[in-house]
VEXDREN-185656 format. One record per residue (C-alpha): residue number from 0; residue in three letters; x, y, z. Coordinates in steps of 0.001 Angstrom, whole numbers, plus 524288, in hexadecimal, padded with zeros to 5 digits. Layout:
BEGIN
<node><pos>NUM</pos><code>Ala</code><east>X</east><north>Y</north><up>Z</up></node>
...
This chain:
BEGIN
<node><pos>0</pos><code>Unk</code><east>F84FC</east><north>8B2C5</north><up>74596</up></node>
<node><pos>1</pos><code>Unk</code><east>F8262</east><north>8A860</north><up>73C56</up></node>
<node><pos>2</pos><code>Unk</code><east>F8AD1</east><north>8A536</north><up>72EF9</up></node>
<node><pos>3</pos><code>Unk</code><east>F884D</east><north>89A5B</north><up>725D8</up></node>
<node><pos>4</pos><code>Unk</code><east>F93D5</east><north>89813</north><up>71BE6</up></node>
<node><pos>5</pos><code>Unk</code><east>F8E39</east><north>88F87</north><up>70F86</up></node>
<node><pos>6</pos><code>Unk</code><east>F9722</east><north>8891F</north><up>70600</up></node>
<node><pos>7</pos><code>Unk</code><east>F94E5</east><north>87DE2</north><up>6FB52</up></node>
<node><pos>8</pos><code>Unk</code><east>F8F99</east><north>885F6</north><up>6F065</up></node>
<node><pos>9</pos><code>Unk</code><east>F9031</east><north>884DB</north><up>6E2AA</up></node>
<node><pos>10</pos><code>Unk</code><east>F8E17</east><north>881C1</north><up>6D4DB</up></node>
<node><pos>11</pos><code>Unk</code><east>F8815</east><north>873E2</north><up>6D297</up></node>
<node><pos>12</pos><code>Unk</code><east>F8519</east><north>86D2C</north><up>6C774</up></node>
<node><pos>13</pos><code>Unk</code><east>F76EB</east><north>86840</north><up>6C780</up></node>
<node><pos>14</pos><code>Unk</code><east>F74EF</east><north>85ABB</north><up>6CE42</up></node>
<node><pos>15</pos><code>Unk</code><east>F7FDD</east><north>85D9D</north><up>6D674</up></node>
<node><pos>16</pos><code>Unk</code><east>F8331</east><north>85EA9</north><up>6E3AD</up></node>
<node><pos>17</pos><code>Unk</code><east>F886F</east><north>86A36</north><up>6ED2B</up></node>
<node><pos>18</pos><code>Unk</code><east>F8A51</east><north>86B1A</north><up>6FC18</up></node>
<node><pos>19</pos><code>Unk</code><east>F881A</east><north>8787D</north><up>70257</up></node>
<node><pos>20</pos><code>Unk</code><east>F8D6C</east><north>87B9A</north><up>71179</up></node>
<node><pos>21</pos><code>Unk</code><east>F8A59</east><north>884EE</north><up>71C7A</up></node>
<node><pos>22</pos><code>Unk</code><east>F90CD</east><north>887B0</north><up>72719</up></node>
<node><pos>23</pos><code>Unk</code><east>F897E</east><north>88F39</north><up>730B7</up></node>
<node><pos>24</pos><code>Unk</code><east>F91D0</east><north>895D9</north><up>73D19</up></node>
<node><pos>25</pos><code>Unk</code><east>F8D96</east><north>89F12</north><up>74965</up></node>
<node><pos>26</pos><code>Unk</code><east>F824B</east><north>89C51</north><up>75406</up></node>
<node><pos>27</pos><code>Unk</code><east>F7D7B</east><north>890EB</north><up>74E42</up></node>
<node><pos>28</pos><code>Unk</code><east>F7510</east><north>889D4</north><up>757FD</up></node>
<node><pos>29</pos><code>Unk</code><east>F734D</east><north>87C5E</north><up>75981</up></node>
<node><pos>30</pos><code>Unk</code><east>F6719</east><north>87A76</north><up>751FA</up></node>
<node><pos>31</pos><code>Unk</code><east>F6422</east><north>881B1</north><up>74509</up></node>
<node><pos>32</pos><code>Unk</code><east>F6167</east><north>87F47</north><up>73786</up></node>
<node><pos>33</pos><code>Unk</code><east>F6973</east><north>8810D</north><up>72AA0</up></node>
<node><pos>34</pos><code>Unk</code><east>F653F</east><north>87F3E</north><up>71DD5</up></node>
<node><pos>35</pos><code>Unk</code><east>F6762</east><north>8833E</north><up>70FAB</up></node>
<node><pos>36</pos><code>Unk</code><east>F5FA2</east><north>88D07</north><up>7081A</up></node>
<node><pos>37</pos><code>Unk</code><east>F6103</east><north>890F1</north><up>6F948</up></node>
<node><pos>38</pos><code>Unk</code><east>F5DE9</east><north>89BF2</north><up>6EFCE</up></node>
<node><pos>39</pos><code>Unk</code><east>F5D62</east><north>898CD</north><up>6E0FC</up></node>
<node><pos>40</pos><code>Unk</code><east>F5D5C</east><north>8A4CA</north><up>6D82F</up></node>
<node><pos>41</pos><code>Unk</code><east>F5349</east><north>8AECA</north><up>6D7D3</up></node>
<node><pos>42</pos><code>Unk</code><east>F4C0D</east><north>8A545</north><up>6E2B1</up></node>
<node><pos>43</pos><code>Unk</code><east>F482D</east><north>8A6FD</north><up>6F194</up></node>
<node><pos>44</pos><code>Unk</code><east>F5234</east><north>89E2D</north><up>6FA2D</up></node>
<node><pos>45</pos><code>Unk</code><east>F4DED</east><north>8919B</north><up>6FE43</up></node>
<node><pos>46</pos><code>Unk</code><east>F507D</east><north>88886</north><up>7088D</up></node>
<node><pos>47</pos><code>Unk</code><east>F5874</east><north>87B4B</north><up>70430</up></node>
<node><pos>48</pos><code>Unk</code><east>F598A</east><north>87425</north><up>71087</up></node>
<node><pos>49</pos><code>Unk</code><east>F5B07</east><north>87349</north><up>71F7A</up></node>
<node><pos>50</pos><code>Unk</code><east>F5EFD</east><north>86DF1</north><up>7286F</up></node>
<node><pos>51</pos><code>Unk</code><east>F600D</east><north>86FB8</north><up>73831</up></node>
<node><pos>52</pos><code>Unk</code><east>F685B</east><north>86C8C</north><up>74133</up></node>
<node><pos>53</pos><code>Unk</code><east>F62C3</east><north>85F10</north><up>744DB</up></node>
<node><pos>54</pos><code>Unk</code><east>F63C1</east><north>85BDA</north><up>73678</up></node>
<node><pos>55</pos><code>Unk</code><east>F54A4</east><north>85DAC</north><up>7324E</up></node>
<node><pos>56</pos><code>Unk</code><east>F55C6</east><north>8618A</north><up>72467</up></node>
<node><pos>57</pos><code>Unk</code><east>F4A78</east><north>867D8</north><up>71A57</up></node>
<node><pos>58</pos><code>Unk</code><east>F4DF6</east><north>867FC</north><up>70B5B</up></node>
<node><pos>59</pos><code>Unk</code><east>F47CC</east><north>870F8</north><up>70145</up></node>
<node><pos>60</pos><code>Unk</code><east>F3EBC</east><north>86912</north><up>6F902</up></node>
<node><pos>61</pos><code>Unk</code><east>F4865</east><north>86ACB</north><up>6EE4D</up></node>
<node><pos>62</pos><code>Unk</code><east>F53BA</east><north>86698</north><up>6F278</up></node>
<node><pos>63</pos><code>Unk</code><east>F4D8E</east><north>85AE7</north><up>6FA93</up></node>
<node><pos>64</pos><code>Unk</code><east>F576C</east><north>84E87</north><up>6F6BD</up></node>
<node><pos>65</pos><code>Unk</code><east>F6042</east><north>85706</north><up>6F00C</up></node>
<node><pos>66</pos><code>Unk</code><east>F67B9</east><north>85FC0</north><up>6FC62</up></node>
<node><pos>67</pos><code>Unk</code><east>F6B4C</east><north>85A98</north><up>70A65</up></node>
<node><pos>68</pos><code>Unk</code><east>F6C7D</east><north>86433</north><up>71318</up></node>
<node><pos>69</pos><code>Unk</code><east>F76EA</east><north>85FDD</north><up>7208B</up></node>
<node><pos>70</pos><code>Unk</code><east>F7D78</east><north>8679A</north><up>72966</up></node>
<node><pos>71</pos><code>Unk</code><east>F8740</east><north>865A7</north><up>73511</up></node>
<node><pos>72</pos><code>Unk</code><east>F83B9</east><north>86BA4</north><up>741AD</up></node>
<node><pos>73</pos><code>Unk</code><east>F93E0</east><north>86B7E</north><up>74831</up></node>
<node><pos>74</pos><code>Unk</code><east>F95F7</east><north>8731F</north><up>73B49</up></node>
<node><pos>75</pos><code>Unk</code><east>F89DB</east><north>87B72</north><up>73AD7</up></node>
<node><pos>76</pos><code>Unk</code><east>F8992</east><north>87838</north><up>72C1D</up></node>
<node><pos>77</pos><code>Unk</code><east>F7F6F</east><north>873B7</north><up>720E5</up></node>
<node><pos>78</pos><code>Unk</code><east>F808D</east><north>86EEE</north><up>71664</up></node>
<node><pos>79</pos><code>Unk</code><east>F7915</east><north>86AFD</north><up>708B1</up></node>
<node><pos>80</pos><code>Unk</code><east>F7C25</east><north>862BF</north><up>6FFDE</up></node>
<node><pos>81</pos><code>Unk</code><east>F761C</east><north>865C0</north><up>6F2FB</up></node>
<node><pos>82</pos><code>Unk</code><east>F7464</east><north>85825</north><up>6E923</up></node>
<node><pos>83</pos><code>Unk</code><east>F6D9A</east><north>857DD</north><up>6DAE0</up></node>
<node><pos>84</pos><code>Unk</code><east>F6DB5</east><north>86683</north><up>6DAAD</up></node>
<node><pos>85</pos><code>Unk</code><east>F653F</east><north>86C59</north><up>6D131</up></node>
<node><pos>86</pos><code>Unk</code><east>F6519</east><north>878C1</north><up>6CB97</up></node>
<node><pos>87</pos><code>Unk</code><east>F5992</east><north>87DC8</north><up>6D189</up></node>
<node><pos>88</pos><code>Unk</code><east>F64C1</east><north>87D74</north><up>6DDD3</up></node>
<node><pos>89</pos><code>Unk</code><east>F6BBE</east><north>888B9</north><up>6DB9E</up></node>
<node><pos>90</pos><code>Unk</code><east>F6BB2</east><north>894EA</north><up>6E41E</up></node>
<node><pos>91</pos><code>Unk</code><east>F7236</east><north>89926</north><up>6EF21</up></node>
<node><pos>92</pos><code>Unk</code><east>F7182</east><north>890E5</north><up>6FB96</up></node>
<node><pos>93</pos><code>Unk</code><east>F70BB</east><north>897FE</north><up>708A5</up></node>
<node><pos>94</pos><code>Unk</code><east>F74DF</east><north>890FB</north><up>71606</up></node>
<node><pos>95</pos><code>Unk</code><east>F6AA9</east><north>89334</north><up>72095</up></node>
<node><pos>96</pos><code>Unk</code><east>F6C14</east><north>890C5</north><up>72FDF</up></node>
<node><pos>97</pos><code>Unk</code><east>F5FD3</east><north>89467</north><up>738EB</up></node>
<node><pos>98</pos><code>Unk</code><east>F61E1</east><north>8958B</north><up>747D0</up></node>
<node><pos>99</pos><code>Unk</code><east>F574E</east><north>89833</north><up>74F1D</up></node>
<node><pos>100</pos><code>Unk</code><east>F4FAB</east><north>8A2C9</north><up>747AF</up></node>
<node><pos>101</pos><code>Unk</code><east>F5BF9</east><north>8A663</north><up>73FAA</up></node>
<node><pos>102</pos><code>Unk</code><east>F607D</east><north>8A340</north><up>73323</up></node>
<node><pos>103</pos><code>Unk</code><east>F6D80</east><north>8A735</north><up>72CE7</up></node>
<node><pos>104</pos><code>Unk</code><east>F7291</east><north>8A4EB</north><up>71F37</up></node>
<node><pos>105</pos><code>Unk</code><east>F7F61</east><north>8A132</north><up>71700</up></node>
<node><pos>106</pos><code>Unk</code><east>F8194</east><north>8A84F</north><up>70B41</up></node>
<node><pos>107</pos><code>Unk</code><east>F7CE9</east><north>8A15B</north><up>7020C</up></node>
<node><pos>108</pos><code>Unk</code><east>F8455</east><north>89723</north><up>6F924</up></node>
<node><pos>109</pos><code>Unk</code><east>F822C</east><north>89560</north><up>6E8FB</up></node>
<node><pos>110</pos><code>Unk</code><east>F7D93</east><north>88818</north><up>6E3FF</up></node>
<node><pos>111</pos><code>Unk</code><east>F7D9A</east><north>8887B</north><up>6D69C</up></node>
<node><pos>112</pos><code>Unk</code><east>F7A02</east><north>87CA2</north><up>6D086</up></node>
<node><pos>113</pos><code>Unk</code><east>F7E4E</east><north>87AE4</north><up>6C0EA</up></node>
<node><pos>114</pos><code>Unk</code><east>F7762</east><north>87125</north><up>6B75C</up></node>
């Protein structure tokens, strides 16, 4: 009932910046929260950033100063921009939405970030 279309992925060299997107569509409620979540190689995923729909945002510790996280409630859309990327970046970064007690999921998009 719920699709979230990423885009913005890519190859990066290191101390770089990229910009990922996701557009969530469906019953999306008025108040919910989106954030960014990643999973490096041979790692458990972990959760980047937050943010709901009043604008409260939570960073991981390592990315704290380094990634903004927005988003634009007429659009239903988030965003994070990725600055001084490091290697240790890479993986695949999955959009997240949670209404309610729900949570749904993009497909994942590759950073790969290059020294």
């Amino acid at each position: 009932q719920v699709q979230l279309v990423e885009s913005g992925g890519g190859l990066v060299q290191a101390g770089g910046s990229l910009r990922l997107s996701c557009v969530a569509s469906g019953s999306i409620g008025s108040f919910n929260v989106m954030g960014w979540h990643r999973q490096a190689p041979g790692k458990q995923r972990e959760v980047v950033a937050i943010i709901s729909s009043a604008g409260a945002t939570n960073y991981a510790d390592s990315v704290k100063g380094r990634f903004t996280i927005s988003r634009d409630n007429a659009k239903n859309t988030v965003y994070l921009e990725m600055n001084s990327l490091k290697l240790e970046d890479t993986g695949v970064y999955y959009c997240n939405i949670r209404i309610r007690a729900n949570s749904y999921w993009g497909q994942g998009a590759q950073v790969t970030v290059s020294s």
